[in-house]
Structure formats: structure tokens, C-alpha cells
VEXDRENKE-214952 format. One record per residue (C-alpha): x negated, y negated, z; residue in one letter. Coordinates in steps of 0.2 Angstrom, whole numbers, padded with zeros to 4 digits, always signed. Last residue first. Example, Ala and Ser with C-alpha at 12.3 -4.5 7.8 and 13.67 -1.06 7.14 Angstrom:
BEGIN
-0068+0005+0036S
-0062+0022+0039A
# end
This chain:
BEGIN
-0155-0057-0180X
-0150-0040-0174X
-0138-0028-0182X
-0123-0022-0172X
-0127-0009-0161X
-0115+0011-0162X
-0116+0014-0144X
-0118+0029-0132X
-0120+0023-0114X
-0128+0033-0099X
-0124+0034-0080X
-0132+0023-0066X
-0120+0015-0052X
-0126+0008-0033X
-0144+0006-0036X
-0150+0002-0019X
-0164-0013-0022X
-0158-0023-0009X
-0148-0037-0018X
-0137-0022-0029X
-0142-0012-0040X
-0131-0006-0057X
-0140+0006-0070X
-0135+0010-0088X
-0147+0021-0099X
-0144+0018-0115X
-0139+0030-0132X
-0139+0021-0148X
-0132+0025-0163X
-0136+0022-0182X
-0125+0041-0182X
-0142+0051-0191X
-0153+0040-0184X
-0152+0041-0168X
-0161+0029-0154X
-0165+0036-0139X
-0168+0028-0122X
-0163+0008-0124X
-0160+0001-0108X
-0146-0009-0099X
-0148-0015-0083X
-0132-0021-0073X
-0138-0034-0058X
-0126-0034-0041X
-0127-0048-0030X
-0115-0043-0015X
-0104-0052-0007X
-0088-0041-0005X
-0097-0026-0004X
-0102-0013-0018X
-0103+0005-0011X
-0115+0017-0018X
-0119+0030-0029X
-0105+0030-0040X
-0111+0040-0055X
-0103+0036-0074X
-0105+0042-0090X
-0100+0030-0105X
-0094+0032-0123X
-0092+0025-0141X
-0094+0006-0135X
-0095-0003-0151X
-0107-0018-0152X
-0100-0033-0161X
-0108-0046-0148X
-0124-0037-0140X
-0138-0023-0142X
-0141-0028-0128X
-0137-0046-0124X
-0119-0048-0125X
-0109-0035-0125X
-0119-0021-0118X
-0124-0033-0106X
-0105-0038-0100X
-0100-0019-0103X
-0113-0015-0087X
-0107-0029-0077X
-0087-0018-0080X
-0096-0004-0070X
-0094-0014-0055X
-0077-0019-0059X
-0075+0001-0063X
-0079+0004-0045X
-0066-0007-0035X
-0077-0019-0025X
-0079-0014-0005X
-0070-0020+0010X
-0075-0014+0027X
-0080-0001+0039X
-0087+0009+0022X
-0081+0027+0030X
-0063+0021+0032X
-0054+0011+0048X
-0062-0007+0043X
-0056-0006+0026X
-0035-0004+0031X
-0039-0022+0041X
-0049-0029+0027X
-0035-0026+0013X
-0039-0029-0004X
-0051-0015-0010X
-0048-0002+0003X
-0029-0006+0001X
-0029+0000-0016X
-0020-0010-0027X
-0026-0004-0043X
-0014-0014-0054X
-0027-0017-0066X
-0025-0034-0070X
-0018-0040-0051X
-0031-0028-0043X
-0046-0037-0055X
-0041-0053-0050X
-0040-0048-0032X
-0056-0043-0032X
-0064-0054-0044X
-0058-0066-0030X
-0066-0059-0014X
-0083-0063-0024X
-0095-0050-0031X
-0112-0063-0035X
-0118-0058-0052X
-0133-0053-0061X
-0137-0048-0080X
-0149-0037-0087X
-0158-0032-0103X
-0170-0020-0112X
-0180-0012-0124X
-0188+0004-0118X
-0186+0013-0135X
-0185+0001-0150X
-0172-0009-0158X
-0175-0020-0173X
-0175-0005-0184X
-0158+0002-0180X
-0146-0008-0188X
-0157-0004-0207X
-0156+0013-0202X
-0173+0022-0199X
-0187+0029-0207X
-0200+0029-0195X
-0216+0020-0200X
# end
């Protein structure tokens, strides 16, 4: 047996979670008014129609937010510190879609009782549409 940090442990390579949600008109806006990112492209449909995506699409770091929702609170979950996160927009995210954040556990290291995870977003089709990687110091499973 590996000889590994007591908050380690119960993790293992391959474990994983995910979560789905329906991007509505009104995370949107929400996430504008919090951010102050009030990019026409985002909020306006008219100003949407004229650029490469013909319409409106979801502010990037809302879609990157699914993946902080997992991390968060079903792997490795509540208490988990977010030490960092890389980040490749792939795709558009529409007003609409069903996007699902996966989080997977890739390496686990000892030394720092760390966790490094590979973060993936795909949308209803099967087009992932974010992936990147997260480093994260776990809280101690249950």
C-alpha cells in the first residue's frame, strides 16, 4: 500500500463526478449584473446576430463556474481549496444549452496532500466546450 496522506487515501485515480445544468437567459444577465461584464455578445441578441456565433452565447467563466460547483461539492467537495485552474475555450455555449462539468481525479500528490483533476464541460451534443486542469488541496472524505 501506497503511503499516503491521511486526506488523500480515500481518493484514487479515475474517481469522478459531474453535474448538469440548463444555461438560461437569466444566469446570463445575472452573471453580467455580478460581474460587470456587459458584453453585448452575451446580452444583446441584435449585436449577437452580426458576430461569428450568429447569436447569443454564455460568458465563458459562467461556464467554467459548473466546474467550481463539482469541485465544491461532490469531488473532492465542501472545504476543498482551489489552488489553480487552466482553462481551454473550445466551443460556444448557447442560451439553452445543457452543459455537464466533469471532474476527474488524474494524480494525486503526496508531498502537497494535493490533487491535480482534469476539468471538462460538454454540452447536450457531446462537443466539449471547456477542459483544462485543476490543482486542489481536498478536504477529508467521510
Amino acid at each position: 500500500m501506497l503511503d499516503l496522506p491521511e486526506n488523500i487515501l480515500p481518493y484514487k485515480i479515475g474517481d469522478f463526478a459531474q453535474l448538469s445544468k440548463t444555461v438560461e437567459d437569466k444566469d446570463v444577465r445575472v452573471f453580467a449584473e455580478v460581474t460587470g461584464d456587459n458584453n453585448p455578445l452575451h446580452l444583446d441578441d441584435e449585436f449577437a446576430s452580426k458576430t461569428v456565433f450568429k447569436r447569443r452565447i454564455a460568458h465563458g467563466i459562467l461556464t467554467a463556474g459548473l466546474i467550481s460547483a463539482v469541485i465544491g461539492s461532490k469531488l473532492p467537495g465542501i472545504g476543498t481549496i482551489y489552488i489553480s485552474q487552466t482553462l481551454n475555450f473550445l466551443a460556444p455555449v448557447y442560451i439553452g444549452d445543457v452543459i455537464t462539468a466533469k471532474v476527474e481525479v488524474l494524480e494525486i500528490l503526496k508531498e502537497g496532500k494535493r490533487l491535480r483533476l482534469k476539468t471538462q464541460v460538454t454540452n447536450q451534443n457531446g462537443t466539449v466546450v471547456l477542459d483544462g486542469e485543476a490543482l486542489v488541496i481536498p478536504t477529508r472524505r467521510q
